[in-house]
VEXMAR-953196 format. One record per residue (C-alpha): residue in one letter; x, y, z. Coordinates in steps of 0.02 Angstrom, whole numbers, plus 50000, padded with zeros to 5 digits. Layout:
REM VEXMAR-953196
residu | east | north | up
A | X | Y | Z;
...
END
This chain:
REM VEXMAR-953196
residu | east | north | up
X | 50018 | 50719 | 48471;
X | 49909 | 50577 | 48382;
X | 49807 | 50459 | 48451;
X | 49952 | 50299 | 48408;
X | 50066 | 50417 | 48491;
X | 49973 | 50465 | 48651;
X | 49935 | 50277 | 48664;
X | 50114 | 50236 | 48645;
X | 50199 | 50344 | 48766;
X | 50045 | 50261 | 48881;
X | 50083 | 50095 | 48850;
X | 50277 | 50121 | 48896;
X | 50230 | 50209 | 49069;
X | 50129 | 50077 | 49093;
X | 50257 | 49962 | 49061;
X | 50396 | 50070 | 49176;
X | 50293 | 50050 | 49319;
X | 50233 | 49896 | 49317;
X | 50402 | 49815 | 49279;
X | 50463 | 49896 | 49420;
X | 50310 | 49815 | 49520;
X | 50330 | 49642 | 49461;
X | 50522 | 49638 | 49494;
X | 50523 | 49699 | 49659;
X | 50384 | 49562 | 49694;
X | 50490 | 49447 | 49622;
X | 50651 | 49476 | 49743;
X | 50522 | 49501 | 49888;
X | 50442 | 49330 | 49849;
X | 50619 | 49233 | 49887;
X | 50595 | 49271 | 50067;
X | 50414 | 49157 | 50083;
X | 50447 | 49037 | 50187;
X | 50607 | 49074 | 50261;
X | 50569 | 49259 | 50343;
X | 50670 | 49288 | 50495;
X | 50507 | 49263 | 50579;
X | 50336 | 49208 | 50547;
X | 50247 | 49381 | 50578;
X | 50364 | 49464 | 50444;
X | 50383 | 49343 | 50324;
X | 50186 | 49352 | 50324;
X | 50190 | 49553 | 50316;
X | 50335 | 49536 | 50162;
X | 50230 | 49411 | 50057;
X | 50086 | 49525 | 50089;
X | 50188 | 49646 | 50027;
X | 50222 | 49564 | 49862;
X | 50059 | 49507 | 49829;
X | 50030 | 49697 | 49835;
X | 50146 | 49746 | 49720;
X | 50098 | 49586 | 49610;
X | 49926 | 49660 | 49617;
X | 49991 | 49831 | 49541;
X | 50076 | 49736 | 49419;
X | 49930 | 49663 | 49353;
X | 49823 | 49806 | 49348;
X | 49959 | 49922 | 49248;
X | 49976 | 49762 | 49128;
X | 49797 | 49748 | 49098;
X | 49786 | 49907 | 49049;
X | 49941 | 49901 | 48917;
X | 49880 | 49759 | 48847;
X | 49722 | 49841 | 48814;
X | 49808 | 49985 | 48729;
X | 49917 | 49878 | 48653;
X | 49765 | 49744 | 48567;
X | 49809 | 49587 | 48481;
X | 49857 | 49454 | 48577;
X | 49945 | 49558 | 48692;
X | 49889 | 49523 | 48874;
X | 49963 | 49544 | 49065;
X | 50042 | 49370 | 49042;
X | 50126 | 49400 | 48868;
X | 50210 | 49577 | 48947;
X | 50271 | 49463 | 49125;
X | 50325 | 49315 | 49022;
X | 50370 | 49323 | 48844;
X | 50483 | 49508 | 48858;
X | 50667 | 49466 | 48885;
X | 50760 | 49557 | 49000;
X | 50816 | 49740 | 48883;
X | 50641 | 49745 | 48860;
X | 50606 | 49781 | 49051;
X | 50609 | 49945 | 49117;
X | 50632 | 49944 | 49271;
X | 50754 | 50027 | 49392;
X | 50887 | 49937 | 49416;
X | 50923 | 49960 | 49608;
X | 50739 | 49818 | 49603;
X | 50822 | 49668 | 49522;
X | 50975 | 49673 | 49649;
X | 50990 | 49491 | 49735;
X | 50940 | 49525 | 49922;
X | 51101 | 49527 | 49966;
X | 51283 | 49594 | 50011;
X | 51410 | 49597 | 49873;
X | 51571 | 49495 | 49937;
X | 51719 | 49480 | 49803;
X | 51715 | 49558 | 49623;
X | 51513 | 49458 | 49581;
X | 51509 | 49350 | 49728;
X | 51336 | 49392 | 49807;
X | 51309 | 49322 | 50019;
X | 51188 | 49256 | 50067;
X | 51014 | 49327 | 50092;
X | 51021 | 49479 | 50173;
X | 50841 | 49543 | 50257;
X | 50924 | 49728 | 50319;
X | 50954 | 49739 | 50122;
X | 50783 | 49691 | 50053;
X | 50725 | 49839 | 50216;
X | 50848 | 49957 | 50162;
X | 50778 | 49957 | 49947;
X | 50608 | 49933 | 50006;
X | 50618 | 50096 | 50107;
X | 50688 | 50175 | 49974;
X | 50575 | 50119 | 49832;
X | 50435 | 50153 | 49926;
X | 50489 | 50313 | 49994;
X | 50482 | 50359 | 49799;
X | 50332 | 50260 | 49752;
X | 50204 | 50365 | 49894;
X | 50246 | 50539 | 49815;
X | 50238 | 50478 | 49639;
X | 50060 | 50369 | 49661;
X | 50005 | 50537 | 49743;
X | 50044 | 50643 | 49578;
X | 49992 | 50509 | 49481;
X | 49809 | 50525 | 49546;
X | 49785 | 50681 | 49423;
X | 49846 | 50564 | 49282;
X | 49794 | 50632 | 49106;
X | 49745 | 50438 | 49085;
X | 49602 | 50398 | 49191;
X | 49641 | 50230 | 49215;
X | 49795 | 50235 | 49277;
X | 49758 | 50370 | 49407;
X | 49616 | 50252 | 49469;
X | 49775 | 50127 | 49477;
X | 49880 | 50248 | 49566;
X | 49727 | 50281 | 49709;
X | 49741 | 50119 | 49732;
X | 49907 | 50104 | 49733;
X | 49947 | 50240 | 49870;
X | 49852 | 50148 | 50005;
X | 49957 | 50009 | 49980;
X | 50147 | 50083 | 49964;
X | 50091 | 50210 | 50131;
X | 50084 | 50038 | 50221;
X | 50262 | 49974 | 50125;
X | 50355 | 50147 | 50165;
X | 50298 | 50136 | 50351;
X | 50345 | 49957 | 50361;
X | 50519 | 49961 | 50307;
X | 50550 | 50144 | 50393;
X | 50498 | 50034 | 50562;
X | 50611 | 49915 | 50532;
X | 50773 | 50030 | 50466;
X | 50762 | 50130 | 50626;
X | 50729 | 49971 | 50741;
X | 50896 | 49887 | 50645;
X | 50979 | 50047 | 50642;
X | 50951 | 50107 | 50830;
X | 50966 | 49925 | 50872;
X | 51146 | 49835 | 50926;
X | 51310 | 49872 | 50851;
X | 51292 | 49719 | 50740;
X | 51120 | 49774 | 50653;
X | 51191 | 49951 | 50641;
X | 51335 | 49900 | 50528;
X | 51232 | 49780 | 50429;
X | 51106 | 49905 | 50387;
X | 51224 | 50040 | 50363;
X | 51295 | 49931 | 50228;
X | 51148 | 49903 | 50163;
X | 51119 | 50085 | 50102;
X | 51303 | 50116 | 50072;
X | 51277 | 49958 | 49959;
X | 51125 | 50016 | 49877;
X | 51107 | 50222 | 49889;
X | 51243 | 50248 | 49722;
X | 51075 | 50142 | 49610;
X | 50941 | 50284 | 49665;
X | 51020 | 50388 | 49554;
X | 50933 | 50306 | 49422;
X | 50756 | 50378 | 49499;
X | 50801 | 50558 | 49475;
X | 50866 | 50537 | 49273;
X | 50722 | 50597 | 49142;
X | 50725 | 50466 | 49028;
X | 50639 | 50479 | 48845;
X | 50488 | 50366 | 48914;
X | 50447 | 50481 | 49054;
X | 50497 | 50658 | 48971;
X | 50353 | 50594 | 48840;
X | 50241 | 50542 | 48979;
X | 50248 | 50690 | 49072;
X | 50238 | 50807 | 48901;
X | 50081 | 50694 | 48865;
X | 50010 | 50754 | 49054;
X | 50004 | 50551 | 49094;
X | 50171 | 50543 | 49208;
X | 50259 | 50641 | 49325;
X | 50436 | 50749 | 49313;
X | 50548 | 50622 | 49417;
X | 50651 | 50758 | 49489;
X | 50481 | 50859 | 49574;
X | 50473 | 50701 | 49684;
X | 50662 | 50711 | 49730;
X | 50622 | 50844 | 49882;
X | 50508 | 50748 | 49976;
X | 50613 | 50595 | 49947;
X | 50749 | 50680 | 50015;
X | 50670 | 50720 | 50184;
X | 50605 | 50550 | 50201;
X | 50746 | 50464 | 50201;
X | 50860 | 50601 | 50302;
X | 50730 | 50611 | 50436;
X | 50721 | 50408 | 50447;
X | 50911 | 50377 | 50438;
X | 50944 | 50522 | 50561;
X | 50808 | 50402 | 50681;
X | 50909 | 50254 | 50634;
X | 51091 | 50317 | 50698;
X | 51126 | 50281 | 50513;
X | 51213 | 50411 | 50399;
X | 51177 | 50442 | 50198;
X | 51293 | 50381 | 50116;
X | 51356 | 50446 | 49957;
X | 51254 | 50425 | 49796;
X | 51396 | 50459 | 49676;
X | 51456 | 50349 | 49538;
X | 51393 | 50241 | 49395;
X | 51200 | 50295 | 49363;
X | 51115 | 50134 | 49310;
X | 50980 | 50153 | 49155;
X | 50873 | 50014 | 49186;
X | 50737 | 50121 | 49111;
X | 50823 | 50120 | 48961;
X | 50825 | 49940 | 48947;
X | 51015 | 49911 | 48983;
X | 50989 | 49799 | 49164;
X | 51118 | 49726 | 49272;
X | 51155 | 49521 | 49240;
X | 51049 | 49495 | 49373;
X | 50894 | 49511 | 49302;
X | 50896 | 49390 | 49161;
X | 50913 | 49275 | 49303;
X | 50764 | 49322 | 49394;
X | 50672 | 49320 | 49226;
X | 50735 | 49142 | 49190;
X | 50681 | 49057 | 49384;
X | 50483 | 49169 | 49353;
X | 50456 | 49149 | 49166;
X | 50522 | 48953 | 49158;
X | 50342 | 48872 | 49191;
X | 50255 | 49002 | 49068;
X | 50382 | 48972 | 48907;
X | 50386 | 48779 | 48919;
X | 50207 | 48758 | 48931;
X | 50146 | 48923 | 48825;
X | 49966 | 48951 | 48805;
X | 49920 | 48807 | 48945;
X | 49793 | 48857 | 49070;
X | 49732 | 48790 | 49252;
END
């Protein structure tokens, strides 16, 4: 494989993961300010500035592949939404699905239940990802690890405390995975990006991680009272670029500021 090649199956890993970083910050970021209390809605924005942090660092280092004028700004901002890669179950609205596209409102057993199981899949892969063929982004995944340890345990708290809790938080967070289980499908599809990735030594096989994924969540839903529901259904392909209409939304409300005043600094 040639250099431009290598470099461009890089660039698009990159770009996977830090999309997925960056969205999920996004969604998490709706709850500043309003947390269901103070001491949480601390830990969640600490949370996102996390996975803004990992974000940055995987953008940096695209853009630097990349040259030009690309930089981490130009990949957050200026791509519209099929140019994100990013799993689909991550640009979700934080809540409950009422009739046909009628989203509730904000739903905080939700935004536990996919940050349990993103992270639950994020510790294993930043693990792997530590014997990256690409330096840098194994120094990024070190990093990385640290952080989503602290997010998995977190949200597993919080699933079993909800879970194990009254009958009310039992139901709401048992719809919250039967809501959101069929969209981690998506995680376990080898899609051209990551087949090249992992061919190029730089990414990891998605379905070696699906084993210990699986015995995180069954051991923390069994401590929750909570059963797994069913996965089957409609596997999303966010990675391929084809997203849900809810994330040219979320694009629109973070990338406003950036496209009306492009190439204005503090």
């Amino acid at each position: 494989m040639s250099a431009v090649a290598t470099d461009t199956v890089v660039i698009d890993y990159l770009l996977h993961l830090g999309d997925n970083a960056l969205v999920l910050a996004q969604r998490n970021s709706q709850w500043c300010g309003v947390g269901p209390v103070l001491e949480e809605d601390l830990a969640l924005t600490n949370q996102t500035l996390d996975l803004l942090g990992q974000a940055r660092l995987l953008y940096q280092e695209a853009a630097r592949l990349q040259g030009g004028d690309a930089t981490e700004d130009t990949l957050a901002y200026f791509r519209d939404a099929p140019a994100f890669r990013n799993y689909v179950l991550l640009e979700l609205p934080a809540s409950l699905p009422r009739v046909g596209y009628a989203q509730g409102d904000m739903d905080w057993g939700v935004t536990l239940a996919r940050n349990f199981l993103y992270s639950a899949l994020m510790v294993p892969l930043w693990e792997a990802l530590q014997t990256s063929a690409h330096a840098p982004l194994a120094a990024i995944a070190a990093k990385s690890l640290k952080e989503a340890r602290y997010h998995l345990r977190h949200a597993s708290e919080w699933v079993v405390r909800l879970g194990d809790g009254t009958e009310e938080s039992h139901q709401r967070m048992q719809a919250a995975f039967d809501h959101l289980m069929p969209y981690t499908q998506e995680f376990w599809t080898d899609s051209a990006l990551e087949h090249a990735a992992v061919q190029a030594g730089v990414g990891v096989a998605p379905v070696a991680l699906k084993p210990v994924w699986d015995a995180t969540v069954d051991a923390t839903l069994e401590e929750a009272t909570l059963h797994r529901p069913s996965a089957e259904g409609y596997v999303p392909q966010g990675k391929t670029g084809l997203h849900s209409e809810h994330l040219s939304y979320l694009l629109a409300e973070m990338q406003c500021v950036a496209r009306a005043h492009p190439g204005a600094v503090w």
